[in-house]
N, C-alpha and C positions, 0 to 999 in steps of 0.2 A: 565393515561394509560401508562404503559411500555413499549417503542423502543426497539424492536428487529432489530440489523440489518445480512443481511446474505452474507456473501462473498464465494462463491464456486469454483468449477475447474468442477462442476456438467453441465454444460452447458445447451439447451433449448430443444434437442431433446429427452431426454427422461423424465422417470418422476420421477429421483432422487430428483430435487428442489420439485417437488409438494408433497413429501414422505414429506422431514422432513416440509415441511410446514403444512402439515397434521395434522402431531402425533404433533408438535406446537402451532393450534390450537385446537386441540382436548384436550387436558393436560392443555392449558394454555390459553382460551379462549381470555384473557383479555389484552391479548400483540398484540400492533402493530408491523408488520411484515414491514421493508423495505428493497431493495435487493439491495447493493452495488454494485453487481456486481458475474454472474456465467458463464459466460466468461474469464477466466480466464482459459491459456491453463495450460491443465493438469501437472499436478505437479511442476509448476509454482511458487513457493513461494517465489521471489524476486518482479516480477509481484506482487501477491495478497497482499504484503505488503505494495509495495505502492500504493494502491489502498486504502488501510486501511488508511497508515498514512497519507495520502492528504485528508481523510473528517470526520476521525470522529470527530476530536475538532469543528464542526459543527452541533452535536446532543448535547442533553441534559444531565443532570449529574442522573445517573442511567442508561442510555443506556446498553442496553447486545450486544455486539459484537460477534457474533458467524463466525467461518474461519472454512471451510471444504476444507483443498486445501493439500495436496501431505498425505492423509492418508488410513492406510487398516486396517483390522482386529486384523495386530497383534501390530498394534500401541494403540489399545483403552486403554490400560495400562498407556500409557502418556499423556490422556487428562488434561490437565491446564488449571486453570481459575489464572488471572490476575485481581487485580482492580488499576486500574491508572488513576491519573486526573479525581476521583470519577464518571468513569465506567465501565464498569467490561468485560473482552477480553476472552472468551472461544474457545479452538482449541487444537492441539497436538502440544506437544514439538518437532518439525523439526526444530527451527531455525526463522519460522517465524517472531517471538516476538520480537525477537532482530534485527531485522531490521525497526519494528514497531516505538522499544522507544530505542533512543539511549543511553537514561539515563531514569533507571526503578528508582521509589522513593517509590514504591506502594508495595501491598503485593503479591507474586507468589503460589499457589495451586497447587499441584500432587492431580488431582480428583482422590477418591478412587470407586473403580469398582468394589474390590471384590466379595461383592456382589449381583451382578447382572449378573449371568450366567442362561440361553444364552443372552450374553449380543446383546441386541439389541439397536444400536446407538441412533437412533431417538428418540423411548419412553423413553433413560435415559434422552436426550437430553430435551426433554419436559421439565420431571420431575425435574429436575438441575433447568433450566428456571421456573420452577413455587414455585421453593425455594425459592432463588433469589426475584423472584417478592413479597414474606412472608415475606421479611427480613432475611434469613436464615445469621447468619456471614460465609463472606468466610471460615474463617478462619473451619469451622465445616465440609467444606466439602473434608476434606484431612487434609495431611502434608504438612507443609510451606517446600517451597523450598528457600536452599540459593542462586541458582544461577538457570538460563533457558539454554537450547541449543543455541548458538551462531554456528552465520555463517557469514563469511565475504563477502562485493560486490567490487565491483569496484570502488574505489576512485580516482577522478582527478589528475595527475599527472602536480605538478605544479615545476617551477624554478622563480628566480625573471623577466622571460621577457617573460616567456609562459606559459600555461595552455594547458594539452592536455584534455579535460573532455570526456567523454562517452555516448552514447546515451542512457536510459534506460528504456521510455518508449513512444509507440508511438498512439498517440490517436484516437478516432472515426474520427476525422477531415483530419488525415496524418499529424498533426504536430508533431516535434518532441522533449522530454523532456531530456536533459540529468539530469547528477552528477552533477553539478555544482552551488554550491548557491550562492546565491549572496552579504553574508559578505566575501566568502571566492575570488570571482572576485574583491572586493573593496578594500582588505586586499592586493591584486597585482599589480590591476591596479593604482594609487595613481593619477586618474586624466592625465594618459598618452593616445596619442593617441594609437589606436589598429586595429587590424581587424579578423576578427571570417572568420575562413576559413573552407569553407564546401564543399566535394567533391572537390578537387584541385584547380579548376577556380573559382567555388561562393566565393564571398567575401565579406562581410559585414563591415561597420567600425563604426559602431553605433548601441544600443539597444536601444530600445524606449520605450516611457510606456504603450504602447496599439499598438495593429494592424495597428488603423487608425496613425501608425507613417510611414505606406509605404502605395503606391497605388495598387490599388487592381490589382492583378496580382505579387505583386514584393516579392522578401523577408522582411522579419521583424526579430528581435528579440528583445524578450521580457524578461525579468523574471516575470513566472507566479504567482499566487496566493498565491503559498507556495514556492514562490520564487527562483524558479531552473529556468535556463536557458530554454529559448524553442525560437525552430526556426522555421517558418512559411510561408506560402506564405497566404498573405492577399486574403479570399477567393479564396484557391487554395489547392491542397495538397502538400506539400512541399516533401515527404517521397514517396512516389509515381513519383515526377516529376524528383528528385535528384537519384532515388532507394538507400534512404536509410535502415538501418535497425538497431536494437538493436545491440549492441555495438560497431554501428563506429563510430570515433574518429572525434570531435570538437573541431579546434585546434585554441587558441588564442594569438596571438600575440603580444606583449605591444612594443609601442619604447620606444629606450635607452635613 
């Protein structure tokens, strides 16, 4: 059976996710449907990417990745399909993509639409997806592109005795994720002592390898799973209690 996963900006009140989940199963019976995530604030595509790139190398190889996030009518022109790391990324050329893979090795698609006037998203959307599930080669379903839309983010602002990194995503829990990975903190820190300054007065001088490295109630930082900085309060919400928010500045300090 075929993973389908769907990443949206569609949200829960109305019945846009339950449309294309419809014409999905109805077109393509035989595909498992999983939902990344349709919470995602509208037109949000720094958001919905990384939501992307923290789980799909967690699904299987043929996975369909389908993104509905900052697109309208008169974008169905630039729907792309992507296959990388042998699974296959369907969405519109906004910019998305290039924040997904920072190095593309794989083939890029300009889906062609001609065809299908009145174009209706969902049922091409099916029909795409039950190609795909046949075998169909990408490659048949369009022109190869040599390049995608790019769009640049925020990257940590580093010297040799500081890091200022960014906060860029903030989760169900109130912890907070920034920029910051952790070959590129290893690559400064060289085994100096430090201390991770947050909101003026918090101050951390250690990152641990799990939560249980503070008591409950205290700060922690970590580096999460896909290895970015994240600061916490151990069974607390940290972003809530500090009021932080997406893009304030995590600033690291190395001694001389």
């Amino acid at each position: 059976m075929t993973i389908l996963t769907l990443t949206t900006d569609y949200g829960y009140r109305d019945f846009y996710q339950a449309a294309i989940k419809g014409a999905l199963h109805r077109l393509c019976p035989e595909v498992q449907i999983v939902d990344i995530t349709h919470d995602i604030t509208p037109f949000d595509i720094v958001n919905a990417a990384y939501q992307l790139k923290n789980c799909y190398k967690s699904f299987p190889l043929g996975t369909i990745h389908v993104v509905c996030v900052n697109n309208s009518p008169e974008q169905f022109s630039e729907l792309i399909m992507l296959e990388e790391k042998g699974q296959f990324f369907l969405g519109f050329d906004n910019g998305l993509f290039s924040l997904v893979f920072e190095e593309r090795t794989g083939v890029a698609i300009q889906v062609d639409t001609s065809n299908n006037f009145p174009f209706v998203f969902n049922n091409f959307l099916g029909r795409v997806v039950k190609q795909l599930i046949d075998n169909k080669p990408i490659t048949e379903f369009g022109k190869t592109l040599n390049a995608i839309k790019e769009v640049l983010t925020l990257q940590p602002v580093i010297s040799p005795n500081e890091i200022r990194a960014s906060i860029v995503h903030i989760d169900h829990f109130g912890n907070v994720i920034t920029n910051l990975h952790v070959t590129l903190f290893e690559s400064i820190w060289k085994d100096r002592d430090f201390s991770i300054n947050i909101k003026k007065h918090e101050e951390l001088s250690k990152i641990s390898k799990h939560f249980g490295g503070a008591s409950i109630g205290e700060l922690v930082a970590i580096f999460n799973e896909s290895g970015y900085l994240m600061i916490a309060i151990n069974m607390g919400n940290v972003a809530s209690l500090l009021s932080l928010n997406r893009d304030d500045i995590i600033q690291i300090e190395f001694k001389k």
